[in-house]
N, C-alpha and C positions, 0 to 999 in steps of 0.2 A: 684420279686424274694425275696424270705424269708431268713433269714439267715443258716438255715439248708443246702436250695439247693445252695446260695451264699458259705459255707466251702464244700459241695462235689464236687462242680464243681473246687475248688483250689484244693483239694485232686486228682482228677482227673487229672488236671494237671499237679500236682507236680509228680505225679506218670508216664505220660507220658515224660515229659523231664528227670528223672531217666532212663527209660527204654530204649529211644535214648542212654544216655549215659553210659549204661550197653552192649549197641549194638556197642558203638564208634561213632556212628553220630554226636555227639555233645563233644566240650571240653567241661571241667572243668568251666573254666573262662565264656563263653559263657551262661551258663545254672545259675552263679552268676547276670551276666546280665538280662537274662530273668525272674529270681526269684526277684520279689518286697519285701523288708523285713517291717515287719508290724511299725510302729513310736511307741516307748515310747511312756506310756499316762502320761503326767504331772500330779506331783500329788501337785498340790497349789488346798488349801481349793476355793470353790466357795460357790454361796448364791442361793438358788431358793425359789419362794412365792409357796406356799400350797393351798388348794383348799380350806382351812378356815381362811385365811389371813393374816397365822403366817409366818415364814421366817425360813427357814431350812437352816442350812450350812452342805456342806459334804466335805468329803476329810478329816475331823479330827480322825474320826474313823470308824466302819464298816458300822453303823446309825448313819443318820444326826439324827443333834443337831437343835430340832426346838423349838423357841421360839416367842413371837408375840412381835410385836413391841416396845411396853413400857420397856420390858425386854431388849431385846439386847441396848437401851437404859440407861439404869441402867446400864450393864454389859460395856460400852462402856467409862462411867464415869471412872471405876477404871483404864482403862491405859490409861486416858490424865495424863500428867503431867512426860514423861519420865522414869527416873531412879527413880524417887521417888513416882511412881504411885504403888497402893499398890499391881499390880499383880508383879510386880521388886521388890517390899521390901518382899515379902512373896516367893517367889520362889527364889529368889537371895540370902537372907539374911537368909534365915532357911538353917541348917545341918542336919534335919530329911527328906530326902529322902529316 
């Protein structure tokens, strides 16, 4: 099953327990029961490897951020060191936002 006929067949259904409950067959409360509500997608940055052997992170904005190994390397150096790593002195310590 495809995703297309996986949402008409929920459509289908949502629409037949309305119709119950347009009829009176079914409460209120009952028809909350029977209705599954969809979960929050979590949105914490993840990592996936590329089909050229770079590393893509997503979740920071609409396109991952892909970069290949020696890079996110480099980039990983600037925030050791806490409060005083230079991405917390540069974003923390500037007033030009």
């Amino acid at each position: 099953m495809n995703k297309h006929e996986y949402n008409k067949n929920k459509k289908d259904e949502l629409v037949k327990l309305l119709t119950k409950f347009k009829n009176g067959e079914v409460q209120l409360d009952e028809i909350a029961n029977m209705v599954v509500m969809k979960t929050p997608t979590i949105n914490t940055p993840y990592f996936r490897n590329t089909k050229s052997k770079a590393t893509a992170l997503y979740g920071i904005k609409r396109e991952p951020i892909v970069m290949y190994k020696p890079q996110w390397m480099r980039l990983s150096k600037v925030f050791s060191g806490g409060k005083d790593c230079a991405f917390n002195k540069y974003f923390f310590n500037t007033t030009t936002f």
